[in-house]
Backbone bond lengths (Angstrom), bond angles and torsions (degrees), N, CA, C in turn:
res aa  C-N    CA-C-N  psi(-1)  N-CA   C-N-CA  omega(-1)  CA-C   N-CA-C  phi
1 X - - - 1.459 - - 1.525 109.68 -
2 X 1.441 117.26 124.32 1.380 104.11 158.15 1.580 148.70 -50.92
3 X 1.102 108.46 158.80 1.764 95.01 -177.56 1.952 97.92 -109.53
4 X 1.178 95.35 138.74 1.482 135.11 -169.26 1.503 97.46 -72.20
5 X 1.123 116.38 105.23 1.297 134.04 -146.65 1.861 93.62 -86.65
6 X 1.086 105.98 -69.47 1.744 100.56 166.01 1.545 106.07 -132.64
7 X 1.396 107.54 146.60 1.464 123.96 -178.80 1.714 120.82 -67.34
8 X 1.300 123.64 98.57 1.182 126.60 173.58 1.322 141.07 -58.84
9 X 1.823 106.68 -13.39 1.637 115.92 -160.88 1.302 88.21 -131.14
10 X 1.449 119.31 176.38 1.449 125.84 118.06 1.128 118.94 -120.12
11 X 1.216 126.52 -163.04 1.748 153.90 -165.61 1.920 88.44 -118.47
12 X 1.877 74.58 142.72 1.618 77.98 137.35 1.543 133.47 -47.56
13 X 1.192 98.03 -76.08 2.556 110.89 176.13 1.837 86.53 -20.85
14 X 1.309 123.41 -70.48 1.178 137.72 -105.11 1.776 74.00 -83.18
15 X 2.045 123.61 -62.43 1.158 92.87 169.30 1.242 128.82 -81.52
16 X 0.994 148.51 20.28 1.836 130.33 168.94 1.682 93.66 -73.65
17 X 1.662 108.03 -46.05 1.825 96.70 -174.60 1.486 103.37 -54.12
18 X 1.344 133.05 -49.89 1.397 137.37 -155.41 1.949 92.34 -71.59
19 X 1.370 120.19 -33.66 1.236 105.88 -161.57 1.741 95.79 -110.56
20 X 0.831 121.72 -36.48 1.499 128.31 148.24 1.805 86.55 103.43
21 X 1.152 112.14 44.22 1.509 121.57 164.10 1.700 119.43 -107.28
22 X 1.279 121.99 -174.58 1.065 113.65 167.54 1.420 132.83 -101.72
23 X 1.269 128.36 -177.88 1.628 117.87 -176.53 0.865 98.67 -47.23
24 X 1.339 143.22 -67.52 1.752 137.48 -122.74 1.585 72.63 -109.51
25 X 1.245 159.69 71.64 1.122 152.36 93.58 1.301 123.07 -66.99
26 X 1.527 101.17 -57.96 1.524 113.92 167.41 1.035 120.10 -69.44
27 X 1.201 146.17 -11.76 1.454 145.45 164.38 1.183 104.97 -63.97
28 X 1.545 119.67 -52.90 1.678 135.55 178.19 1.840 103.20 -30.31
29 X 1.447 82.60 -68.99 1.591 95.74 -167.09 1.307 110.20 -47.38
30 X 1.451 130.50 -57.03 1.317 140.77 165.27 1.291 125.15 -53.11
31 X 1.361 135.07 -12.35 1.329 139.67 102.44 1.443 134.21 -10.62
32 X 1.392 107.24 -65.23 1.125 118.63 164.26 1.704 127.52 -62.63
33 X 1.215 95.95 -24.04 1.628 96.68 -177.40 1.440 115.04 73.70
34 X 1.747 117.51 41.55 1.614 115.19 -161.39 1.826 93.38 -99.06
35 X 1.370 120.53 10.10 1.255 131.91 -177.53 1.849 117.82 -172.39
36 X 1.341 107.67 166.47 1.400 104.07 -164.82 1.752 95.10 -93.28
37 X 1.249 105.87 131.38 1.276 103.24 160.86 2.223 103.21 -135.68
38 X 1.206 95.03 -178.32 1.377 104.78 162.33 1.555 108.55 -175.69
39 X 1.642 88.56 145.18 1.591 116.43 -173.94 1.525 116.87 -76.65
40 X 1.433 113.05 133.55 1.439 115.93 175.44 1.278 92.42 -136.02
41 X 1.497 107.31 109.39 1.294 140.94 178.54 1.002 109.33 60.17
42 X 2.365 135.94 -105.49 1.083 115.81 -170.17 1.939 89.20 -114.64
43 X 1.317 130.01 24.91 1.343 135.23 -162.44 1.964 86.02 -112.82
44 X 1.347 107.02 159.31 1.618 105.78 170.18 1.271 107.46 -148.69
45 X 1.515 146.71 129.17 1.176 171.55 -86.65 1.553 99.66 178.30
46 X 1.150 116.39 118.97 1.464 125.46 -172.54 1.456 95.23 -113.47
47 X 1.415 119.14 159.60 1.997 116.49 -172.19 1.926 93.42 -103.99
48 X 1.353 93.66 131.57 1.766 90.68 -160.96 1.455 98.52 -78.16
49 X 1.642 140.59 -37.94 1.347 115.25 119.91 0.624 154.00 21.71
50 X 1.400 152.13 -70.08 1.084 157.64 152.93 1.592 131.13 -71.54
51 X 1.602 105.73 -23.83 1.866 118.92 161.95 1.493 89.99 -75.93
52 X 1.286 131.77 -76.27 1.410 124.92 -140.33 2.038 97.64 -52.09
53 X 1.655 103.72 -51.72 1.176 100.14 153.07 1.824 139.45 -23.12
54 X 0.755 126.04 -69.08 1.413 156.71 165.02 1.672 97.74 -45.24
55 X 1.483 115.89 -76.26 1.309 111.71 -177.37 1.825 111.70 -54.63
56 X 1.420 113.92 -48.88 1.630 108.16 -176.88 1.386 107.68 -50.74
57 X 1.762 124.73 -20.69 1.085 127.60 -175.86 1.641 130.54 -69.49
58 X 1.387 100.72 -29.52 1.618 145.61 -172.43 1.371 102.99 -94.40
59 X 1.443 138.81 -30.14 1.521 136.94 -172.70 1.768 103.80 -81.85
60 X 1.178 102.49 130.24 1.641 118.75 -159.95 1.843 80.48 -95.83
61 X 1.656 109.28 145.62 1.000 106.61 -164.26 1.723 88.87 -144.33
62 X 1.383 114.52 70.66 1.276 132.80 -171.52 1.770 104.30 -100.91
């Protein structure tokens, strides 16, 4: 199998660790539509793109 040269998605886990919130935070957001994600089956895949995006957007630069 090849190795996955750079990571395209995340997980839910993957942001609450990165945002250091809880599940139903990130669900919220994805609710909201504050980034692209899409669902494969009952798991959901956020576009890492478009969070890292989103977050540089959100970083207060005081």
């Amino acid at each position: 199998m090849e190795n996955v040269k750079e990571k395209r998605c995340y997980t839910v886990k993957e942001l609450q660790e990165i945002l250091g919130v809880s599940r139903s935070t990130v669900y919220d957001l994805l609710k909201k539509n504050e980034f692209r994600w899409l669902q494969i089956g009952t798991s959901y895949r956020i576009s890492k793109k478009s969070f890292d995006e989103w977050l540089d957007n959100k970083i207060c630069t005081e």
